[in-house]
C-alpha positions, 0 to 999 in steps of 0.5 A: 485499548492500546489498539485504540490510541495506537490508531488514533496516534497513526491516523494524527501523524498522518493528518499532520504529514499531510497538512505540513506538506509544501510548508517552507521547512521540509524537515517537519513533514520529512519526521511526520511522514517517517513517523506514520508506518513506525505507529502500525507496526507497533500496533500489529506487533502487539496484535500479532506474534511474529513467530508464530507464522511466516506469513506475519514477518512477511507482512512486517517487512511489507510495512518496513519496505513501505516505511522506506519508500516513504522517506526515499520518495521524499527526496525524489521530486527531480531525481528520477533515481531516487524514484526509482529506488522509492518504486524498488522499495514499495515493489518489494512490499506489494510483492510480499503482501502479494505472497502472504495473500497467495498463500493464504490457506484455502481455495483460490477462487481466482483460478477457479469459480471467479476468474472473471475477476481478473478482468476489471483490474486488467483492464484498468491496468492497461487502461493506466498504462496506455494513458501515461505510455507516452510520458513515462521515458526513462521511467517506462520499465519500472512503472509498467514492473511497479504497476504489475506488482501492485496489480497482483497484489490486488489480485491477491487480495481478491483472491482470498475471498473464500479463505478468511471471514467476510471482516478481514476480506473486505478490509484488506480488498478495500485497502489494497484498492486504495493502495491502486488509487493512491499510487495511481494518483502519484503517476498521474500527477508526476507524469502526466497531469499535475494537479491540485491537491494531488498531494493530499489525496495521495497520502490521504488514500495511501495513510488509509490503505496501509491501516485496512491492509494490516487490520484486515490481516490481524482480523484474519486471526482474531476479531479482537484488538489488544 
């Protein structure tokens, strides 16, 4: 029940982050977009015992680093350090969901029987990257790091496909998919192409991916919410 109202709370804060977007007043959207990580990690803490594995503080700073990112990548639209810091704050989260998925007890089809699946995400990886090469400038060696992280995060993700029920991998896959897209969407739009709703479809997609990534994960361990 408590999970319940939780997520309806998460999911209202991040609709109201969205909708007060381009408003005159930006302090509004600054507390709704600052107020929308707070909700999930109040809603994993009460679904998971943090000391009872490693791997669940991990998660917990992944969503704390994301919480930072948010509210950095605020004020960064003319301020390319700023961006850089917001990109240094979610690096270091796909960096941490990219470890617990890794160590994720069990084989690593990835290496193994599935290897074929680097593949597609290579690809679409270098496929972004040659699109966006030429107007990244000084931006160019944190954007291809960033998009390395995330990448991997996303192998990561993959990768757990014969470790965890079929509930937890498809939530977090799904999530970590939309993690891509959104952050995606964010270098399209600043470096490339500029375009209508972008800000809409970013945080829709980004608000989405966070909640399947930790529900996916508190999945992994029980198939009840509190």
């Amino acid at each position: 029940m408590r999970t319940f109202v939780l997520t309806i709370i998460y999911f209202i804060t991040g609709s109201l982050s969205v909708f007060l977007q381009n408003q005159p007043s930006f302090l509004p959207e600054l507390a709704a977009k600052a107020s929308i990580i707070p909700v999930l990690l109040i809603l994993f803490i009460l679904n998971i015992n943090l000391n009872d594995d490693k791997q669940h503080k991990l998660i917990f700073m992944g969503l704390v680093f994301s919480w930072a990112g948010d509210i950095i990548l605020e004020f960064s639209d003319r301020n390319e350090l700023l961006f850089a810091a917001g990109l240094l704050s979610f690096m270091m989260a796909q960096l941490l969901y990219m470890t617990v998925f890794f160590k994720t007890q069990g084989k690593n089809a990835l290496f193994e029987n599935r290897n074929y699946l680097f593949i597609p995400i290579i690809i679409y990886g270098a496929g972004l990257l040659l699109f966006l090469y030429k107007d990244l400038g000084g931006m160019r060696i944190p954007v291809i790091i960033y998009s390395v992280a995330i990448l991997s995060m996303l192998l990561s993700a993959v990768n757990r496909i014969e470790k965890v029920n079929r509930l937890s991998f498809y939530l977090v896959l799904t999530g970590a998919i939309l993690f891509v897209f959104s952050d995606s969407c964010i270098a399209i739009n600043k470096f490339r192409y500029p375009f209508r709703f972008s800000g809409i479809l970013i945080m829709s997609t980004y608000i989405i991916a966070q909640y399947l990534i930790v529900t996916g994960y508190i999945k992994q361990f029980s198939v009840k919410f509190k």
